[in-house]
C-alpha angles and dihedrals in degrees: 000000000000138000127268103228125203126180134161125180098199121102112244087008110112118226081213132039124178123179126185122199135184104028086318123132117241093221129013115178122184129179120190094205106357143042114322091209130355120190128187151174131220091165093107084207096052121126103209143001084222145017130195125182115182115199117162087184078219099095089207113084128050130255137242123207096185137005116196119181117169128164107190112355144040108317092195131346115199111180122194138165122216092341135066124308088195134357115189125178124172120199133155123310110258104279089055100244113180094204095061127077135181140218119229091192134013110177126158128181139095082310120016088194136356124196138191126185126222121285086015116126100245090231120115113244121254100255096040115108106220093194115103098348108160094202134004133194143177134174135166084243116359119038091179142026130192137158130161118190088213118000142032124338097205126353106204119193120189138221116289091007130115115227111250108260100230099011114239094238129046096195135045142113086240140019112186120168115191097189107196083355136061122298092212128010117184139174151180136182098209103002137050111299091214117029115194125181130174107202104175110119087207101046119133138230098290099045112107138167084240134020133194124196140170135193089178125118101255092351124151121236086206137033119187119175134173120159098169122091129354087256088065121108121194082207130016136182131194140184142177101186104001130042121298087225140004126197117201093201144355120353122199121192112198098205130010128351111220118184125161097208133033127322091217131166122219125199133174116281095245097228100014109062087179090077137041133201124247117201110189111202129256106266130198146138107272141047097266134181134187152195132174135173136160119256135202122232114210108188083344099300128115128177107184123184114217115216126264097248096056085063095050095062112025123089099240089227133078091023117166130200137200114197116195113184111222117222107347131035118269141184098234121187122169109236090186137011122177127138075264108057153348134232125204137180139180115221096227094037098253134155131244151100131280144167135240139196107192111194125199143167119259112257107261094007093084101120108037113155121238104186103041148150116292108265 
């Protein structure tokens, strides 16, 4: 069978119209092996191979540029060199109204819409699930690209999550909401899996280059995790100039403590607040724990009871003790010494008052090693 041929020399003027009324459509094309319909340009100048303006003249729907359903082939292949395979923009319906919004594109499928750059091998990667993939891209240096002059870049939903409605933030590159999954989940194989950096020159103390943050009961703001090597750190800060980390409130570490300088404390000078005063804690080379207290001698004979915390915590072996008469001199001996109690005499049976500082070893913590192998 031949060709229907069309042809119209008249600018603006189609060489085809077709007009549906009544619920029909204006063109259907079926092929039963090849392209249903092919359209090209040969025009250099033209703007585009199609054109499609929706207008309900309802205000009130929405309108679709294009629907593309496909259940086991290609949906829509658009091929271009050097210019745009497709170029969708959705505004509002003629009338203005704010409370309408369109759809450039609506495609569903095993892909919705798949992309190659030029100069990409238009072969899907190894690794890329290619069932029920809304949208697919793929460039030899940018997969995707996305801007918005006020609002959000990309907004990202995940599987088994409701969009916010509004969304708790007008602004941002990217908006994902993982619902009961992740909201991001990013990896690398030699670099950061996640890079962050905050670039304002003006920016103030809460700006970072990334920010973690939980309204969950319990719930953690971040999470840093390594488990390979002893090199490896779940979290690490570093600074050339600054601090390589600041805490606003208590911090628990649930294991050692390392540092390579002092563990000092630093508290506000009382009548100078130009200075400050720096306290460095008390080193040595053993677990110890203290407690100290002053006791009273009646006819040379003391009976002092420690307190229970001391007990809780002290190995009950290898205890020391130091004993300081107060006032007068007097001939001091321990009687009795356990994380309990402690037992004093004088000598000549006299009465006073004296202090003590009773030193132990923390329970568990008997044999740490002080010279050891390089970690």
């Amino acid at each position: 069978m031949a060709n229907g041929v069309f042809t119209s020399d008249v600018a603006a003027v189609p060489a085809v119209s077709a007009t549906g009324t009544n619920g029909a459509s204006g063109v259907t094309a079926t092929s039963d092996s090849g392209t249903a319909v092919k359209v090209s340009v040969s025009y250099t100048g033209a703007e585009s191979a199609v054109t499609i303006d929706i207008d309900n003249g309802t205000g009130t729907a929405r309108g679709i540029g294009i629907t593309a359903n496909t259940q086991l082939g290609t949906c829509g292949q658009f091929n271009t060199s050097g210019g745009i395979g497709i170029q969708a923009s959705a505004g509002l319906p003629v009338g203005g109204n704010p409370e309408i919004q369109g759809i450039a594109v609506q495609a569903s499928g095993n892909v919705g819409v798949q992309a190659f750059g030029q100069g990409v091998n238009e072969i899907v990667p190894a690794g890329f699930d290619s069932a029920n993939v809304a949208v697919q891209a793929f460039g030899d240096t940018t997969g995707v690209q996305a801007a918005s002059t006020t609002g959000i870049g990309v907004h990202a939903v995940g599987g088994g999550a409701s969009p916010a409605s509004p969304a708790p933030i007008s602004q941002a590159a990217i908006f994902a909401e993982g619902g009961p999954g992740d909201g991001v989940y990013a990896t690398s194989s030699t670099s950061n899996g996640v890079f962050g950096t905050q670039t304002s020159a003006t920016g103030d103390d809460e700006d970072a280059g990334v920010f973690g943050s939980s309204l969950a009961l319990n719930g953690n703001g971040v999470i840093g995790e390594a488990n390979n090597g002893r090199e490896a750190y779940g979290v690490w800060g570093r600074s050339t100039s600054g601090f390589a980390g600041l805490f606003d409130g208590n911090v628990q570490v649930n294991g050692n403590l390392a540092a390579t300088g002092t563990k000092p404390f630093i508290q506000a000078h009382p009548t100078d607040p130009s200075k400050e005063i720096v306290y460095v804690a008390l080193e040595g080379g053993e677990a110890g724990t203290y407690v100290r207290g002053t006791g009273q001698l009646v006819n040379g004979k003391a009976m002092i009871a420690l307190p229970e915390h001391f007990a809780l915590v002290t190995d009950h072996q290898d205890l020391t003790i130091q004993l300081t008469p107060r006032g007068t001199w007097l001939q001091l001996y321990v009687v009795e010494l356990d994380t309990a109690q402690l037992g004093v005499r004088e000598a000549q049976g006299q009465s006073g008052a004296f202090d003590y500082l009773i030193h132990g070893i923390r329970t568990g913590y008997a044999d740490h090693e002080v010279i050891r192998t390089k970690r």
